[in-house]
C-alpha positions as CSV (number, residue, x, y, z in Angstrom):
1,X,-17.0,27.9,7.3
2,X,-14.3,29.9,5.4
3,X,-13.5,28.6,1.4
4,X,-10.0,28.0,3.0
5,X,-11.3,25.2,5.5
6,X,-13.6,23.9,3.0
7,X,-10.8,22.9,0.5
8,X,-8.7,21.8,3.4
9,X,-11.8,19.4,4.9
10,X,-12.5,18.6,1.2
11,X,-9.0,17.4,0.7
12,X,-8.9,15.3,3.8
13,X,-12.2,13.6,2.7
14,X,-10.7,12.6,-0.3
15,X,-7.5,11.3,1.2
16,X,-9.7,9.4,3.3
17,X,-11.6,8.1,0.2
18,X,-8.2,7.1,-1.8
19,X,-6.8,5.5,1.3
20,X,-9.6,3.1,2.1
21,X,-10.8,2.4,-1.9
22,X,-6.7,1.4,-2.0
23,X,-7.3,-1.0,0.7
24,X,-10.8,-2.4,0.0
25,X,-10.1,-1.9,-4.3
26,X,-11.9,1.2,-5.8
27,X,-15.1,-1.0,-7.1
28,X,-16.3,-2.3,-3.8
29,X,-15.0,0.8,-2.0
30,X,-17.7,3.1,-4.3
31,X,-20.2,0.5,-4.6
32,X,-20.7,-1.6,-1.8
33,X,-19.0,-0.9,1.4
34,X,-18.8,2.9,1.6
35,X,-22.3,2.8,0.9
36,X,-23.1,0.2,3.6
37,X,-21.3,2.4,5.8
38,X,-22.8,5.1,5.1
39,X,-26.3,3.7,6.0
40,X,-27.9,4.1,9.3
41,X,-26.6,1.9,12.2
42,X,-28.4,-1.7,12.2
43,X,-29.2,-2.5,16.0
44,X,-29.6,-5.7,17.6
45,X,-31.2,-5.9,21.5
46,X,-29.6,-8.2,24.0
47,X,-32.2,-8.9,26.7
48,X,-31.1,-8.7,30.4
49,X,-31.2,-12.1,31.5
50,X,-31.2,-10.9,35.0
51,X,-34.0,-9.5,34.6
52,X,-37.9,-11.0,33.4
53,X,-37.1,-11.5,30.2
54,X,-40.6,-12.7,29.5
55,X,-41.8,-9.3,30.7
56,X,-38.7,-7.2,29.0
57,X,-39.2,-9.2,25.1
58,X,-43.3,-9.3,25.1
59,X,-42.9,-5.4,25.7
60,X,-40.4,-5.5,22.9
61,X,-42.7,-7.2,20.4
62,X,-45.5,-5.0,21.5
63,X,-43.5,-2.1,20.2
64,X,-41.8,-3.4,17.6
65,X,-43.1,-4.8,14.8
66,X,-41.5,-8.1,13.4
67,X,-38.9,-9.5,15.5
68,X,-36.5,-12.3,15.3
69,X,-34.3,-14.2,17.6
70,X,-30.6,-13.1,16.1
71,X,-29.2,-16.4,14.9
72,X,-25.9,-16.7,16.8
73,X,-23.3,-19.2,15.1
74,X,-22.4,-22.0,17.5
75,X,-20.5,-24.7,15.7
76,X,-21.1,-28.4,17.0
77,X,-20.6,-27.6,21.2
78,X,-21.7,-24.6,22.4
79,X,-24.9,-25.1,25.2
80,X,-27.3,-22.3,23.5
81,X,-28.5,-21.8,26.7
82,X,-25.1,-19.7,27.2
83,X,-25.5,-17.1,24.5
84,X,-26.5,-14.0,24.9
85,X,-30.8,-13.6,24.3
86,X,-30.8,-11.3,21.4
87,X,-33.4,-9.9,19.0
88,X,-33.2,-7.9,15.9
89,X,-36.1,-6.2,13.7
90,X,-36.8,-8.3,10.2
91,X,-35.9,-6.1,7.2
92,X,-35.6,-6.5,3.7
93,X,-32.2,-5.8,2.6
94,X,-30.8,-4.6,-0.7
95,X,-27.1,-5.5,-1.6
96,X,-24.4,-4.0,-3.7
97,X,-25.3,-1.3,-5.8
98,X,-28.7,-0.6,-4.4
99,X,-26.9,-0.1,-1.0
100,X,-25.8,3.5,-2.4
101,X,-29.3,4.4,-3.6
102,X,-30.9,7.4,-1.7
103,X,-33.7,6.0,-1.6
104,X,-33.1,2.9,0.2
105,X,-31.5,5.2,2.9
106,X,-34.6,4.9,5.1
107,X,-34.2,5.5,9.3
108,X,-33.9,2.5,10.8
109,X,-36.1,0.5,13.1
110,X,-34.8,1.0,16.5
111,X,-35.8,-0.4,19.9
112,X,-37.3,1.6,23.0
113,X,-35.0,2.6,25.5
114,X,-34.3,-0.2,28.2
115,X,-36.4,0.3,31.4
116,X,-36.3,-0.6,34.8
117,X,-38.3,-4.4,35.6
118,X,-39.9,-5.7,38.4
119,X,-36.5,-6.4,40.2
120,X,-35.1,-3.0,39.8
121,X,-32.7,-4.0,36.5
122,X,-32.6,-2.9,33.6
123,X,-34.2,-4.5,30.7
124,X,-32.6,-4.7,27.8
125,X,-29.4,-3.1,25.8
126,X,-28.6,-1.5,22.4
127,X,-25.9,-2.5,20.1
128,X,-25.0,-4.0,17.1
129,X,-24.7,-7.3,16.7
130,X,-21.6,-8.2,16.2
131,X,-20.6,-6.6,19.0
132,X,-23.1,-9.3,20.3
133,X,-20.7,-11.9,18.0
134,X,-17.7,-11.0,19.6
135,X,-19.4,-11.7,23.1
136,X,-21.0,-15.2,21.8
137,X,-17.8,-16.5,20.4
138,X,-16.0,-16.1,23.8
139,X,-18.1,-19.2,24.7
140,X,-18.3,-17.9,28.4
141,X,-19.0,-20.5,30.9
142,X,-20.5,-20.4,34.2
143,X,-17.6,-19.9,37.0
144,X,-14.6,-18.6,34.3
145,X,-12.6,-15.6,34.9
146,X,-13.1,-13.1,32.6
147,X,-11.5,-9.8,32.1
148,X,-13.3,-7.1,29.6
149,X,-9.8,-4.6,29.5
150,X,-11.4,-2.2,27.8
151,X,-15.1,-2.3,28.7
152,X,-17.2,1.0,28.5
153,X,-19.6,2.1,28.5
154,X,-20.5,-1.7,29.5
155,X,-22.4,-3.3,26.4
156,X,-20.3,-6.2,26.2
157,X,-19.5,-6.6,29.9
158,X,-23.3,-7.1,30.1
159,X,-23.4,-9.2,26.9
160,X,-20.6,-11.7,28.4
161,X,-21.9,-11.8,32.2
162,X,-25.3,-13.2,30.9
163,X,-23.7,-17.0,30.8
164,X,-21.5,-16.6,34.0
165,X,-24.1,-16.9,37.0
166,X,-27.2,-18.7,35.2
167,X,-28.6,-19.7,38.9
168,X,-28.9,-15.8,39.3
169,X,-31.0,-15.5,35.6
170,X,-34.9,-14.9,36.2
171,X,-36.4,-17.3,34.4
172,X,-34.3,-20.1,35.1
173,X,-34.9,-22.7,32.0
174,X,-32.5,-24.2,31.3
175,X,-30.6,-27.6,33.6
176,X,-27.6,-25.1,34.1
177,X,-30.1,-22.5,35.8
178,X,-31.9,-25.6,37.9
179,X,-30.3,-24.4,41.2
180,X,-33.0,-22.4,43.7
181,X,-30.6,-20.7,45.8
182,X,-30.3,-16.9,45.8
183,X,-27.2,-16.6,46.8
184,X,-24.4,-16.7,44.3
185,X,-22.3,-19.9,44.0
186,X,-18.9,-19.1,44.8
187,X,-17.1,-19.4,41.1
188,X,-17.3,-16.5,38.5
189,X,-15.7,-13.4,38.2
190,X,-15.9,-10.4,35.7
191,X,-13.5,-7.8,35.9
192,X,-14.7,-4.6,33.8
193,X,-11.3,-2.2,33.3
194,X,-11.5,1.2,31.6
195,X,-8.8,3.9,32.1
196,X,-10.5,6.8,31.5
197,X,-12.3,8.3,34.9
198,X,-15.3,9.5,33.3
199,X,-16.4,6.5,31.4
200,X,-15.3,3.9,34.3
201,X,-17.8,6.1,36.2
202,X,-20.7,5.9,33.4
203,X,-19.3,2.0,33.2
204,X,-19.9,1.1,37.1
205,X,-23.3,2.7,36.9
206,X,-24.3,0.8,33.5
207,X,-23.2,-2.5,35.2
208,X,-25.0,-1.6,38.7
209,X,-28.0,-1.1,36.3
210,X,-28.2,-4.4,34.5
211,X,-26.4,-6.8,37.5
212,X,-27.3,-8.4,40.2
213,X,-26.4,-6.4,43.6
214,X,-25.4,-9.6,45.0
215,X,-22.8,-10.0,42.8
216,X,-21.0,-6.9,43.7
217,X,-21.5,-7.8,47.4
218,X,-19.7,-11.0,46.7
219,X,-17.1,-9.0,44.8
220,X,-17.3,-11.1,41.6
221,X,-18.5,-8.0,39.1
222,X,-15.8,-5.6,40.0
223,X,-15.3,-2.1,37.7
224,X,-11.3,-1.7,37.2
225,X,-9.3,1.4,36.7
226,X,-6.1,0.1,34.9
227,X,-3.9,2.1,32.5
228,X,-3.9,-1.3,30.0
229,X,-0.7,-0.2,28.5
230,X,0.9,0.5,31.7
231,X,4.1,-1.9,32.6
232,X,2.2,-2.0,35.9
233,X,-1.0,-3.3,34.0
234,X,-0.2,-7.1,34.5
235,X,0.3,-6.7,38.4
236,X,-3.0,-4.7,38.9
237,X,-5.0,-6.6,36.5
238,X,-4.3,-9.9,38.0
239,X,-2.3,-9.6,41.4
240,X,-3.7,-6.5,43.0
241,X,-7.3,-6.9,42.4
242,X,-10.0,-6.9,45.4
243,X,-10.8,-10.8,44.2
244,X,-6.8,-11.1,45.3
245,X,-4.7,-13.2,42.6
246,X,-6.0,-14.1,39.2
247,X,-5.5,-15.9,36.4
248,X,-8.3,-15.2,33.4
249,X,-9.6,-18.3,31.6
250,X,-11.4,-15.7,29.1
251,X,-10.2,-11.6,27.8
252,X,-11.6,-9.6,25.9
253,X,-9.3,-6.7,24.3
254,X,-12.1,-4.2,22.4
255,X,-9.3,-2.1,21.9
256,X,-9.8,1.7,20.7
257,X,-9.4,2.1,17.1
258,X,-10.3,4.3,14.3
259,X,-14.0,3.5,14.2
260,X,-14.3,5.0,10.6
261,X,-17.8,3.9,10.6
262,X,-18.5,7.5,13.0
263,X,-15.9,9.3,10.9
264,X,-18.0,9.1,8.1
265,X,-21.2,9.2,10.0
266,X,-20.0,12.5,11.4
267,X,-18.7,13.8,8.3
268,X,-22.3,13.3,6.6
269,X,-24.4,15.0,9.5
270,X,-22.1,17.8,9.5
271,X,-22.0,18.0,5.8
272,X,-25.9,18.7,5.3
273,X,-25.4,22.1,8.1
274,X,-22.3,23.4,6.2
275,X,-19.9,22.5,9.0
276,X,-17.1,21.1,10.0
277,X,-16.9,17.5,11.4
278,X,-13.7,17.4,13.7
279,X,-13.7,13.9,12.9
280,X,-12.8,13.8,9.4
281,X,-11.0,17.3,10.1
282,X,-8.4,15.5,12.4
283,X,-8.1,12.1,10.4
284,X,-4.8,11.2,9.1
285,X,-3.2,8.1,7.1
286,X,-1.1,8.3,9.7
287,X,-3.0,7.9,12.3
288,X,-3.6,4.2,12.5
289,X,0.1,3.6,13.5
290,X,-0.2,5.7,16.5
291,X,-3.1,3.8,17.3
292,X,-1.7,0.5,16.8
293,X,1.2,1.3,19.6
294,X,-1.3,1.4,22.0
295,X,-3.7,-1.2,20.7
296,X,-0.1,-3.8,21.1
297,X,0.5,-3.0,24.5
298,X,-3.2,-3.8,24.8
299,X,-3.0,-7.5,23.6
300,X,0.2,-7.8,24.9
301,X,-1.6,-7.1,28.4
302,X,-4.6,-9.1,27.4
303,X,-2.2,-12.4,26.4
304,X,0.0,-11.9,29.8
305,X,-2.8,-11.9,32.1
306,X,-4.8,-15.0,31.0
307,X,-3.9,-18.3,32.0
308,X,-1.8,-20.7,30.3
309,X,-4.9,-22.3,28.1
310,X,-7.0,-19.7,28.5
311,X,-8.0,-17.1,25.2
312,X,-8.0,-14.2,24.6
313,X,-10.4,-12.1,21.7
314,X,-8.6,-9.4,19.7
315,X,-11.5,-6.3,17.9
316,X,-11.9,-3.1,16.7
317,X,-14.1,-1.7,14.9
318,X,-11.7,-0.7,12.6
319,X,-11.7,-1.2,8.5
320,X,-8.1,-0.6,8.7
321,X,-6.0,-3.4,8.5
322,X,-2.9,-2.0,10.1
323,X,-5.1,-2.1,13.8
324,X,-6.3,-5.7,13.1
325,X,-4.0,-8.4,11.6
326,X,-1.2,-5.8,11.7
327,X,-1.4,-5.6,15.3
328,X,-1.8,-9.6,15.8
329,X,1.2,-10.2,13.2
330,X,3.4,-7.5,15.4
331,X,2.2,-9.2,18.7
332,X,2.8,-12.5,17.4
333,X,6.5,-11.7,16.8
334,X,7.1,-10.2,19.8
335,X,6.4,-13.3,21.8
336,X,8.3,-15.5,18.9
337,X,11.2,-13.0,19.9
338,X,10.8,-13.7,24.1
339,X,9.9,-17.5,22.8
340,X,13.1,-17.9,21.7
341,X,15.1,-16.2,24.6
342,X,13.1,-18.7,27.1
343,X,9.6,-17.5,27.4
344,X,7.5,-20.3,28.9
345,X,4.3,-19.5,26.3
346,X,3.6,-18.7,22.9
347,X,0.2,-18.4,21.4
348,X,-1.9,-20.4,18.8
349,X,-4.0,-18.1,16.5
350,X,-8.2,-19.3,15.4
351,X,-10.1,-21.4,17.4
352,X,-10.2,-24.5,19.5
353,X,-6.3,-23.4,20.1
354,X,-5.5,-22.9,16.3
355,X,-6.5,-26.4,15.0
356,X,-10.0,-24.5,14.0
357,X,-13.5,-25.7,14.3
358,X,-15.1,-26.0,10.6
359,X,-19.3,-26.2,11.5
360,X,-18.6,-22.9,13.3
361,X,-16.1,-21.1,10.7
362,X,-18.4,-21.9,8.0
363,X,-21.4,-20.8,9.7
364,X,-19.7,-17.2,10.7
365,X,-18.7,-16.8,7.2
366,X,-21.6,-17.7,5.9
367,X,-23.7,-15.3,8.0
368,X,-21.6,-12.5,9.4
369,X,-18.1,-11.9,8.4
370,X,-15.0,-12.9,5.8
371,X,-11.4,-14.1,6.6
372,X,-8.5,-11.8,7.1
373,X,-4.7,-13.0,7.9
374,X,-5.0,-14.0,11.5
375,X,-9.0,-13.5,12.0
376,X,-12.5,-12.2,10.6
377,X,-14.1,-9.0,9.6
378,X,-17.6,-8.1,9.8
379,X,-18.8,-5.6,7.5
380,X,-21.9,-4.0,6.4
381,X,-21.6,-5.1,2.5
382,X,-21.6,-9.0,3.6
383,X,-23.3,-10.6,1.4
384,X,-25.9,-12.5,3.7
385,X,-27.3,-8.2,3.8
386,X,-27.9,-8.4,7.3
387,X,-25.0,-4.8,7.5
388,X,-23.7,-5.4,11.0
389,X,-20.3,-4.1,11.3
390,X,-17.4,-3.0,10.9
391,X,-15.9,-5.5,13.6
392,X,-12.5,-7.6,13.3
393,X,-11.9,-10.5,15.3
394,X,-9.3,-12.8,16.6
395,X,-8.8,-15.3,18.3
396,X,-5.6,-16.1,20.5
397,X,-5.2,-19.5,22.9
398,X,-1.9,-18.9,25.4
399,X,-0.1,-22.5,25.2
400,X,2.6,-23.8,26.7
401,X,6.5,-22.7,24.5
């Protein structure tokens, strides 16, 4: 690396510094969530309820050490019985200050690959868990129409299938999963979209590895190719599909964002070599407004293809708030603006159609994330020290103008 592109990736990293320390306030930026950030990805492991998860979770605990079911919020309603079956590894956690102590930045524990069980699926899959969140709070049921618009390489796809077809789960437990027939009931569908050829191809083969066969057969689980920003998006999400017409009770928009969690991640691997992350190389303040162009058109998609009632879940893994509640305050307008000239919806922002549900809010912020304008951030510097993150959330109900 020359002196010349030194000083010039020097100088971006610092802009990147100043910019998100003016955001987040120079204390916590320095001594909490830059630090947090910095740290090791925390995974959690959602087991493949299609699969034996007896099998798949006492080969887990036989390779690693001290697991824990991950304590999903649920509020006062939601049948546990439809959330996801996740594990995490136990660790003791330092907060604050000692976050940014080198020698607290151990490896962390990490899961074995998934492997293939007894029926040919997959076991389990990696993430973190808010990803896992995001997926819960959905509150999937079985036989809703759900659309996952931007869904490789397939982690949450999986995550939200594993309360649509309980009869098809195989250990069937609970009252919902009481049915003995192997064929699916006729209700349910999951579309997975992702514009990009190569990862819709490495997103149909993550779902053929974790889903039921029969389901494609059926054409419930179906893998989409739609440009979400396209005028066309509405017409081939929900018109021209090979489930003919639909109407989504349930979309998720994980729209593409800055992920500055990698930036930095990449910055620091490069940095001990003596090169040159691209990522940080290419970052500008700038860029989050292109990106927001795109991740509008997204929810703007997301909100005109679910039904009237139906919700849809805003994220990134942003830290920027320009992609999160800028985006929801700019969408929000937009259909104020086509309110007024005789649109025939609006939207309600939180849950349970804006009026909120306070047993679940309080657990979430408890637990996993803090308030923003129009939703909730998880970050790694929460103070319950469990350093999943970063992942913004909200929460839009279509309703009636």
């Amino acid at each position: 690396m020359t002196k010349t592109k030194r000083n010039d990736v020097g100088s971006v990293a610092d802009s990147f510094h100043r910019h998100y320390a003016g955001i987040w306030s120079e204390e916590r930026w320095q001594t909490s969530l830059y630090p947090a950030l910095l740290r090791p990805t925390r995974y959690a492991c959602v087991l493949n309820r299609y699969a034996s998860c007896e099998d798949v979770e006492r080969k887990l605990r036989a390779s690693t050490a001290d697991l824990e079911a991950l304590p999903l919020p649920h509020g006062d309603e939601q049948n546990p019985h439809r959330r996801p079956k996740c594990l995490i590894v136990k660790t003791q956690e330092k907060s604050g200050a000692e976050q940014g102590d080198e020698s607290t930045q151990t490896e962390e524990a990490t899961f074995p690959a998934p492997e293939v069980t007894s029926n040919g699926l997959l076991s389990h899959w990696n993430l973190d868990a808010a990803s896992v969140l995001v997926a819960s709070l959905l509150n999937i049921k079985p036989g809703d129409k759900v659309l996952d618009l931007c869904a490789a390489p397939g982690g949450k796809s999986i995550s939200l299938s594993q309360a649509l077809w309980p009869h098809l789960h195989a250990d069937r437990s609970s009252p919902e999963e009481s049915t003995s027939s192997k064929t699916p009931v006729k209700t349910g569908v999951l579309h997975s979209n992702e514009a990009d050829g190569r990862r819709q191809r490495r997103l149909v083969d993550n779902l053929k590895a974790y889903l039921p066969r029969v389901l494609f057969e059926s054409g419930q689980i179906t893998a989409l190719r739609v440009d979400g920003t396209s005028p066309k998006a509405e017409y081939e999400l929900r018109v021209k599909t090979s489930s003919g017409a639909v109407s989504y009770d349930k979309v998720l928009v994980d729209a593409p964002c800055s992920s500055e969690r990698h930036i930095i991640h990449a910055h620091a691997k490069a940095s001990t070599s003596g090169r040159v992350a691209e990522e940080m190389s290419s970052w500008r303040v700038g860029s989050s407004k292109r990106l927001s162009k795109m991740q509008i058109d997204l929810l703007i998609t997301g909100l005109k293809v679910v039904r009237t009632g139906g919700v849809v879940m805003y994220a990134t893994c942003s830290i920027e708030p320009t992609e999160n509640d800028g985006v929801v305050e700019k969408v929000l307008a937009q259909i104020e603006k086509e309110r007024r000239k005789g649109g025939r919806w609006t939207v309600k922002v939180g849950f349970d159609a804006g009026d909120g549900t306070a047993t679940l809010e309080k657990e979430i912020e408890s637990m996993w994330a803090e308030r923003t304008k129009f939703g909730w951030i998880v970050l790694p510097d929460h103070p319950s020290c469990h350093r999943w993150g970063p992942l913004f959330f909200a929460v839009l109900t279509k309703v009636p103008a």
